[in-house]
Backbone as CSV, one residue per row, in Angstrom:
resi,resn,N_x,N_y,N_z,CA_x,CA_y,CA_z,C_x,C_y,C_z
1,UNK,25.238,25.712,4.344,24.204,24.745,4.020,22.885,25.510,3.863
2,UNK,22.302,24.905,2.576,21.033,25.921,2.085,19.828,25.172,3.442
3,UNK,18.730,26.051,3.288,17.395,25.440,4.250,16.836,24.229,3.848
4,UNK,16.944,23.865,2.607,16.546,22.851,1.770,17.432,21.453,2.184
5,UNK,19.078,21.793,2.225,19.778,20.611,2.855,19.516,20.681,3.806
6,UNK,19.096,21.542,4.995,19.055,21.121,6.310,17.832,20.413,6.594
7,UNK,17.066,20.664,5.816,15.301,19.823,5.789,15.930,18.708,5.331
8,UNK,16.455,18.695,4.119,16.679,17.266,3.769,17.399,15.917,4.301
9,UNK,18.208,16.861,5.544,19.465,16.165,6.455,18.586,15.912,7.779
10,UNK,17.844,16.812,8.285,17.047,16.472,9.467,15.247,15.711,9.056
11,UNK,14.630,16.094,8.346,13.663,15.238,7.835,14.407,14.017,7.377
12,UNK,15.022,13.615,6.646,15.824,12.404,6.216,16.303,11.656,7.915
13,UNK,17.090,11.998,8.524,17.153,11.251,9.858,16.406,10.788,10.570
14,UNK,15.023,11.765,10.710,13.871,11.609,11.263,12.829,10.871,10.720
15,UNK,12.686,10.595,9.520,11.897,9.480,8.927,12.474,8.456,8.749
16,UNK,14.143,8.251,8.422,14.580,7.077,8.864,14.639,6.536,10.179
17,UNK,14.518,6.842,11.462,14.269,6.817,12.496,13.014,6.217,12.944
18,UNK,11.965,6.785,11.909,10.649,6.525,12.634,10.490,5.316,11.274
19,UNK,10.610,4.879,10.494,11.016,3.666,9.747,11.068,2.368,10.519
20,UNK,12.538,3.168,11.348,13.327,1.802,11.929,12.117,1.161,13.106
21,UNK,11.782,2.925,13.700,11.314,2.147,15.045,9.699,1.577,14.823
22,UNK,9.173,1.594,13.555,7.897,1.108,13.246,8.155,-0.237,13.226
23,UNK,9.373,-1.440,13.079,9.535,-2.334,12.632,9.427,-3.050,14.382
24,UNK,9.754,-2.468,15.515,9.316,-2.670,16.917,8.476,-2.996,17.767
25,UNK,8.191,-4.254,17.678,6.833,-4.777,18.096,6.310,-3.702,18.905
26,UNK,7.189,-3.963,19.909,7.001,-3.692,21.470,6.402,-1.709,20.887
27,UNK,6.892,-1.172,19.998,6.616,0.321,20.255,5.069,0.319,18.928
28,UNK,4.320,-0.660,18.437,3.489,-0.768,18.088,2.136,-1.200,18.707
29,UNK,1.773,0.249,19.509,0.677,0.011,20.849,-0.850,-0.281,19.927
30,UNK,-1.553,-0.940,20.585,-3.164,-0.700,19.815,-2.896,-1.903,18.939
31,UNK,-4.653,-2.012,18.233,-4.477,-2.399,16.853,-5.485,-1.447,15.581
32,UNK,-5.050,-2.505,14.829,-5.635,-1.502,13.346,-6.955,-2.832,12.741
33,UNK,-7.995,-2.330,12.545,-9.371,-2.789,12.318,-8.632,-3.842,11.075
34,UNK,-9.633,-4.623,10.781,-9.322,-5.815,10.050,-9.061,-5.134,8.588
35,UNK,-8.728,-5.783,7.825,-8.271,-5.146,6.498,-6.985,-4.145,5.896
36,UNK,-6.119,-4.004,7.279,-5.041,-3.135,6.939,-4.283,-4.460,6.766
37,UNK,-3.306,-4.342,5.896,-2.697,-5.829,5.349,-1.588,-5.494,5.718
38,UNK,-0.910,-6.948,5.812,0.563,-7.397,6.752,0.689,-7.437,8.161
39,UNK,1.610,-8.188,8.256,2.293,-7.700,10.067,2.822,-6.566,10.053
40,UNK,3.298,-6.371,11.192,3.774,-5.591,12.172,2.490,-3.892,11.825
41,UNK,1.102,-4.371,12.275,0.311,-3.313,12.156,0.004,-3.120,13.446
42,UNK,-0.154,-1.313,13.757,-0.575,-1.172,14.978,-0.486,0.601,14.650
43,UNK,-0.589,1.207,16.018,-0.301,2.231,16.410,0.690,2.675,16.650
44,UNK,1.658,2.914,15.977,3.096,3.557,16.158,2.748,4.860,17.168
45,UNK,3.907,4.335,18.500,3.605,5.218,19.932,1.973,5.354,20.285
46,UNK,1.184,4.761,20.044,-0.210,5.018,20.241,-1.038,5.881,19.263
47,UNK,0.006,6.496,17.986,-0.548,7.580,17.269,-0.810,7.018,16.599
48,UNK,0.051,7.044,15.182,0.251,6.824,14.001,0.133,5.308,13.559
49,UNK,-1.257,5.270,12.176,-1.634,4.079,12.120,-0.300,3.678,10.954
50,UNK,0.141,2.360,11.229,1.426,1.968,10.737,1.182,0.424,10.224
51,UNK,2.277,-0.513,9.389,2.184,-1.348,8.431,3.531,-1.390,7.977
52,UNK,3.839,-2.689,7.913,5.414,-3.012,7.105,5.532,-2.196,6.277
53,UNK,4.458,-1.814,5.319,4.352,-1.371,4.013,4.896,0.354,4.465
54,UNK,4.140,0.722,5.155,4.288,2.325,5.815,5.750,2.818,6.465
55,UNK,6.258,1.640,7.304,7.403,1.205,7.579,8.432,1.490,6.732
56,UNK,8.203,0.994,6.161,9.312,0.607,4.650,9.148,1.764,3.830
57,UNK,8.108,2.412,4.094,8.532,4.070,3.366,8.858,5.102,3.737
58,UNK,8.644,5.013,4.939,9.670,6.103,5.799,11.145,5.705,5.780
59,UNK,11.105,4.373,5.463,12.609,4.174,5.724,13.335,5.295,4.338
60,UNK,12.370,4.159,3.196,12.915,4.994,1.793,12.981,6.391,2.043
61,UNK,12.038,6.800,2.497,12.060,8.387,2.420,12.921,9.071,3.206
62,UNK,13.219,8.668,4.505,14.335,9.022,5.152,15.852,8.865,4.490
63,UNK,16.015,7.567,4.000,17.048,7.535,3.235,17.244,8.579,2.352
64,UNK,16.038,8.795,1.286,16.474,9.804,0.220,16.788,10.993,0.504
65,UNK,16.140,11.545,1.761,16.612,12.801,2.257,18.284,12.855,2.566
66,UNK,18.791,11.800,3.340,20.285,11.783,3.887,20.872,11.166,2.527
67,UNK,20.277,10.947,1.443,20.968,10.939,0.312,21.806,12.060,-0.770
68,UNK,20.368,12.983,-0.172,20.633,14.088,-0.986,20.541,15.278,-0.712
69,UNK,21.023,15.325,0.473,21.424,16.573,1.828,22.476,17.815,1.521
70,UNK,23.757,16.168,0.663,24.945,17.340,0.196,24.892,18.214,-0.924
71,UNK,23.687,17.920,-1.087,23.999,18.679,-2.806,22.532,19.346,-3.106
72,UNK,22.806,20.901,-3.638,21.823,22.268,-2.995,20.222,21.266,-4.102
73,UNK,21.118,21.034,-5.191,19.635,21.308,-6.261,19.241,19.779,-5.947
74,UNK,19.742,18.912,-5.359,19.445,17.493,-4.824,18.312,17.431,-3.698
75,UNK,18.777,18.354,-2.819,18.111,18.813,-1.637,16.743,19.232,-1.639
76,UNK,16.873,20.481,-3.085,15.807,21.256,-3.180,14.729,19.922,-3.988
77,UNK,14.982,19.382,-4.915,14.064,18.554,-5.141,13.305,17.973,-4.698
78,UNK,14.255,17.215,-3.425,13.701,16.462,-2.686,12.620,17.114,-1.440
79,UNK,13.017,18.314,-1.518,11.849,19.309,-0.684,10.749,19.424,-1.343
80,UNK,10.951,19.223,-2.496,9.712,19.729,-3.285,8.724,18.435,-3.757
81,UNK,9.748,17.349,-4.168,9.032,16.257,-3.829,8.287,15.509,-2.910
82,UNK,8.969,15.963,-2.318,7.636,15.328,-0.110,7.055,16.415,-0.262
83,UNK,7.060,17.707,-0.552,5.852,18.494,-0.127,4.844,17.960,-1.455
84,UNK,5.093,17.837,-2.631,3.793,17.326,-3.177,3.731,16.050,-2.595
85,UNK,4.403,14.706,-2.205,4.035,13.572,-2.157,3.286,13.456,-0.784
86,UNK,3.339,14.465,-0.079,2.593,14.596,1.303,1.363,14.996,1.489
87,UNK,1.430,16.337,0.585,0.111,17.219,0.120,-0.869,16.090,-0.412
88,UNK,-0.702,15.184,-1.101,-1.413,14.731,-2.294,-1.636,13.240,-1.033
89,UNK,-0.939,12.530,0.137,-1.171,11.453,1.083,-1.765,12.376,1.709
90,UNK,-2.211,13.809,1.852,-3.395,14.337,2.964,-4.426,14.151,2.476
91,UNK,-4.983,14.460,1.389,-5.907,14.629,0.676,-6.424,13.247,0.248
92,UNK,-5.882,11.866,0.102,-6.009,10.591,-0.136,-5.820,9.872,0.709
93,UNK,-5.714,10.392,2.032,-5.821,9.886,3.266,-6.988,10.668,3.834
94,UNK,-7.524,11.376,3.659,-8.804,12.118,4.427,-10.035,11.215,3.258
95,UNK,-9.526,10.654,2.274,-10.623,10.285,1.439,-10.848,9.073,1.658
96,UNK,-9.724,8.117,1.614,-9.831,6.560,1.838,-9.397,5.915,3.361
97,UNK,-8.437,6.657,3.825,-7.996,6.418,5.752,-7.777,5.158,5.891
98,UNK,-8.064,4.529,6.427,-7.004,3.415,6.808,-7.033,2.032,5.703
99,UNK,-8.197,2.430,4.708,-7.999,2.030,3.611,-7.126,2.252,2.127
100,UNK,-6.680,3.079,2.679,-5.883,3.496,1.410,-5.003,2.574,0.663
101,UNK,-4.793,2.546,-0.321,-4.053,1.570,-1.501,-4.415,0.153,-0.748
102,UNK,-6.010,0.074,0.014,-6.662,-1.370,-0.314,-6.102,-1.800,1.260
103,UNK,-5.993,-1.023,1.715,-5.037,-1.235,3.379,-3.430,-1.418,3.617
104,UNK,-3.174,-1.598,2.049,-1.204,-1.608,2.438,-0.874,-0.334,3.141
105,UNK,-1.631,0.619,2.859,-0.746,1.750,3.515,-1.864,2.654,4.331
106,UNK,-2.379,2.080,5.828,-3.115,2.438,6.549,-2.484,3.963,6.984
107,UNK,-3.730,5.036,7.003,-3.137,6.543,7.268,-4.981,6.786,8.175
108,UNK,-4.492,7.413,9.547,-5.543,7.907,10.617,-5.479,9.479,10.804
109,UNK,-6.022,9.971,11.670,-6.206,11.399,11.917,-4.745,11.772,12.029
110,UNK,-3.771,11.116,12.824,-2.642,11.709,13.263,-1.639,11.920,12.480
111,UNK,-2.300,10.625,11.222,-1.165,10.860,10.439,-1.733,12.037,9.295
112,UNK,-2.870,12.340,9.354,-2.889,13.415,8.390,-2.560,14.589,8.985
113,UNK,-2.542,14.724,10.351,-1.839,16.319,10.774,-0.595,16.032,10.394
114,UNK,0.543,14.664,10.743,1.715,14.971,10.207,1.871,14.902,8.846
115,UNK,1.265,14.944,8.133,1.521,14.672,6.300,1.007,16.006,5.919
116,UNK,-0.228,16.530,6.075,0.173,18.392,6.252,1.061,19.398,6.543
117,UNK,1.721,18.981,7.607,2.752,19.692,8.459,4.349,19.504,7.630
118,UNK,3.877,17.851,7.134,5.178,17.371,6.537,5.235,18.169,5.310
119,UNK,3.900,18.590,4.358,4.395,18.923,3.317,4.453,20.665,3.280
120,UNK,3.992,21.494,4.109,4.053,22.902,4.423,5.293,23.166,4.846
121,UNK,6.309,22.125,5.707,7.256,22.549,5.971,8.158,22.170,5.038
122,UNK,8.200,21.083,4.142,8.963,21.150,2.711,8.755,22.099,1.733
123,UNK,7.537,22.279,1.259,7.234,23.408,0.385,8.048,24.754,1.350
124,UNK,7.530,24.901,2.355,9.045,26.351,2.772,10.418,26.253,2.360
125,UNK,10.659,25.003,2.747,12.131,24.701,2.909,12.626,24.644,1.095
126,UNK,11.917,24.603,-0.014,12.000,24.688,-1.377,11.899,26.031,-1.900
127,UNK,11.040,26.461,-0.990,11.000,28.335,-1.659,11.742,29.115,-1.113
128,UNK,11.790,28.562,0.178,13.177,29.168,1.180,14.239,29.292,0.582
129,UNK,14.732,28.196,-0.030,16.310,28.217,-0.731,16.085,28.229,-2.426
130,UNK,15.227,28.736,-2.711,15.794,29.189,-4.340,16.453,30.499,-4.255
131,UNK,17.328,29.937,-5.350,18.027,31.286,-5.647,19.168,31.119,-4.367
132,UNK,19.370,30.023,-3.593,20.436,29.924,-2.960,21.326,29.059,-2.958
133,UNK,21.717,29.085,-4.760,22.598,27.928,-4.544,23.980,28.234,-4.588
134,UNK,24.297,29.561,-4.718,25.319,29.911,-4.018,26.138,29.833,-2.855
135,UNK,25.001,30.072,-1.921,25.130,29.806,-0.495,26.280,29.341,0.396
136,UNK,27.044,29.659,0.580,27.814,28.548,1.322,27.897,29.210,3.302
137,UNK,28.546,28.723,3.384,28.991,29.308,4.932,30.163,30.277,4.693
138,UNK,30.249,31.149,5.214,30.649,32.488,5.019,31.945,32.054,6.562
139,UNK,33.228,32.449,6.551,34.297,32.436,7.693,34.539,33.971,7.726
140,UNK,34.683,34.240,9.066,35.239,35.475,9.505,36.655,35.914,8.736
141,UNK,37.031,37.355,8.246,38.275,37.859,7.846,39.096,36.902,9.067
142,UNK,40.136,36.608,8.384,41.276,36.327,9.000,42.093,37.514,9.716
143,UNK,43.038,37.556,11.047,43.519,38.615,11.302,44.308,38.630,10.541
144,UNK,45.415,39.561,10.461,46.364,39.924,9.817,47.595,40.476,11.102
């Protein structure tokens, strides 16, 4: 398995994960200033400013990762796609913040360290595995 499927198999679990558990009253601590639109808004774990809308894209995004885990040039795309689609939510989240796209998709300090982090470690995980789509897992000689 290239570095690219394993980003895409463990980032994919992990944003579907944090998807599911945004939809959790009870794990939506705090609130979010007037104007972030929909229910279920709050502080995901006390951090991360969150929204059905925000919710619902981690789910997608988690999904697409465990979509396309098995397959090298599937994988690599999708590395390369969250690292720009992350890069480009840091930079439009440091500009508009919990206003962004008008409040559907509220983004705070915490979430711009993880949307940096998110897209530095995809962009690796894309340059990491070019040129490895050969790759497979290698088995020891058999005895004889």
């Amino acid at each position: 398995m290239t570095i690219a499927q394993r980003f895409a198999q463990i980032f994919g679990a992990v944003y579907l994960l944090v998807g599911i558990i945004g939809f959790i009253p009870p794990l939506l601590l705090g609130s979010l200033p007037a104007g972030v639109v929909g229910p279920l808004a709050g502080l995901l774990l006390g951090l991360f400013a969150v929204n059905w809308f925000h919710s619902l894209a981690h789910l997608l995004i988690g999904a697409a990762g465990l979509a396309t885990y098995r397959n090298h040039t599937a994988a690599k795309s999708y590395a390369l796609a969250l690292g720009i689609a992350y890069a480009g939510l840091f930079v439009l989240g440091l500009i508009f913040g919990l206003n962004f796209l008008g409040g559907l998709m509220p983004l705070n300090g915490a979430d711009h360290v993880l949307h940096i982090l998110t897209a530095l470690i995809a962009f690796g995980a894309y340059f990491a595995s070019r040129g490895q789509e050969g790759v497979h897992a290698r088995r020891a000689p058999s005895a004889r």
